[in-house]
C-alpha angles and dihedrals in degrees: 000000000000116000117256092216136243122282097249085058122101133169139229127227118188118199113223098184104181123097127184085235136340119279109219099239097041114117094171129112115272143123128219101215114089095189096116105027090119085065088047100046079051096052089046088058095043090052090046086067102029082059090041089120099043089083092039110162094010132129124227120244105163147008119205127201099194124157166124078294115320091188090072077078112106112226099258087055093050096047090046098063093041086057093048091051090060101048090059107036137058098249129204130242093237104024116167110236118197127202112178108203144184115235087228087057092051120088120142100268098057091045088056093049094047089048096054100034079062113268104136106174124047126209100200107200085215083152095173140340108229122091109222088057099049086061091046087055086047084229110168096230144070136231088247094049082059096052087053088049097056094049093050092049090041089053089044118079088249101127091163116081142154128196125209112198120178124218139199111034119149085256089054123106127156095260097056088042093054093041087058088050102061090046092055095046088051087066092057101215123188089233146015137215123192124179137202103224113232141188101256109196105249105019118112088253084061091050094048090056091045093053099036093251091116135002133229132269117283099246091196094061090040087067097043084051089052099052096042084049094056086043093050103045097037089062093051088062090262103138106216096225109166124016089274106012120099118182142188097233111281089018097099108139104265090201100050091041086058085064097051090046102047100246112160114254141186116242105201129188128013109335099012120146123213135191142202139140098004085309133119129210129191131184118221117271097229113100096207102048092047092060096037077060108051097042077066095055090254128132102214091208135147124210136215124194110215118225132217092252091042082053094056105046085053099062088049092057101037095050102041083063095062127063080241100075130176129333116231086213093064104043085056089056089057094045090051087056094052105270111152120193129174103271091189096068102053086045086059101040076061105047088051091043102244081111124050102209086214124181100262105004140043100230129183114240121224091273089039086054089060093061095025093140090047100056089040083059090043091062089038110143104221117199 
């Protein structure tokens, strides 16, 4: 089991908010022009060390490279933040650095320049294999593209690798799913992650349901493709330990892990969230002004002060996501403090199996994963 961390251990998370080209489906922040990322790789690294004491007197767990796609910079960029980073911050022996990355941005040389500037772990966007639904997902790579990736990164001394593949688009069937999970499988990859896709208000996706020129995802083969996934990839020796989130035993992602179990973390660049102390901080989402304040030696943050009931909620909803659920414990701390929750209503989530009333731990069951935000809301404390 991977271990959940101290309580004097964060994380970092670096913004990379710049794509080749916008994937249909994508609601996070990015820009498609590359034309001043020179200027943003400059600001990252200016907030690193404007932010230098909001992690004061932690230790570093993990580093994470997320996008946007992380992998448009180029290696001396790369290797410039990390070093930063650790010029600033107190840095673990066997900290978990992430690099998510594109197949069309991998070749031999900047792997080896990843490897050696200090990313250990790789999350591959593969997202499917086929073709046709690459370029309905207006992904910038090809099938083939992938193959090549996988046998750079099989021939690196990367041995540390995560998959992302994406289900339920209107070109999606079971056959076409399995066919992307043995694949997948025959790449043996320390870890897995398979997403549901979802309408996202404001993607293109959102816009070509609206207007007719695409439907949206069958919910009821979504969940067939959900279950046979759990089912395939459990009996491969993969643990499903968050809704999406498959894992070789002990290769859980530290950083994401960090989310679902409230460990303060870092949020670098435009966009970027951060957390300590109950509390929640976001940059602002406009390239431009980001780096116009910065450059200033601002911050351009908002806060947001966490109450006891929004605590609450959260821990509900984080930890009905992970295999881990909810600790009873907790739930008695809340409770002491003068939380109130409908306690009808998780009696009766167990009596009808979408919650499993463990020893320890509240824990959704395989039917209760399905509807896992539905029966969190459903507990919600309300002031």
């Amino acid at each position: 089991m991977i271990k959940l961390g101290l309580n004097n251990e964060a994380g970092i998370y670096i913004h990379i908010p710049f794509c080749k080209q916008a994937c249909n489906y994508c609601n996070f922040h990015f820009s498609t022009s590359l034309s001043y990322r020179e200027r943003m790789v400059t600001c990252l690294i200016k907030e690193l060390e404007i932010q230098k004491d909001f992690l004061k007197g932690k230790l570093i767990r993990s580093i994470y490279f997320g996008g946007g796609t992380p992998s448009v910079l180029n290696k001396e960029e790369v290797a410039l933040i990390l070093a930063t980073i650790y010029q600033f911050y107190t840095i673990k022996l066997d900290v978990e650095i992430t690099l998510e990355a594109n197949p069309d941005d991998i070749d031999n040389d900047v792997l080896s320049a990843w490897y050696n500037g200090g990313v250990n772990r790789l999350s591959v966007g593969i997202q499917s294999i086929h073709d046709e639904e690459l370029i309905w997902m207006n992904r910038a790579h090809s099938h083939i593209e992938s193959v090549k990736t996988m046998e750079a990164i099989q021939s690196s001394l990367f041995s540390n690798y995560s998959l992302d593949l994406i289900f339920g688009s209107s070109l999606s069937s079971e056959s076409r799913w399995m066919e992307g999970l043995q694949w997948v499988i025959a790449q043996n990859p320390n870890h897995i992650s398979c997403y549901n896709l979802t309408v996202e208000p404001g993607t293109a996706l959102f816009h070509q349901v609206k207007s007719g020129k695409s439907t949206s995802p069958d919910m009821g083969l979504s969940e067939k493709l959900f279950k046979t996934t759990h089912e395939f990839l459990t009996d491969h020796g993969y643990d499903h330990y968050e809704i999406s989130s498959y894992g070789k035993p002990g290769f859980e992602s530290v950083h994401n892990t960090g989310y679902w179990f409230n460990i303060p973390y870092l949020g670098i660049g435009p966009g970027a969230h951060s957390y300590k102390n109950g509390n929640r901080y976001w940059n602002i989402t406009n390239n431009a002004s980001y780096m116009t304040d910065i450059q200033k030696g601002e911050v351009p943050l908002t806060k947001e002060v966490l109450g006891i009931h929004d605590q609450f909620n959260e821990a509900l909803m984080l930890g009905f996501r992970t295999k881990w659920g909810v600790a009873k414990t907790s739930v008695e701390s809340f409770e002491s403090k003068g939380i109130r929750y409908d306690k009808k209503s998780l009696k009766s989530w167990i009596e009808e199996g979408y919650i499993i009333d463990g020893k320890t731990h509240f824990i959704l069951s395989m039917k209760g994963t399905l509807i896992a935000d539905k029966i969190s809301a459903s507990l919600f404390a309300e002031e």
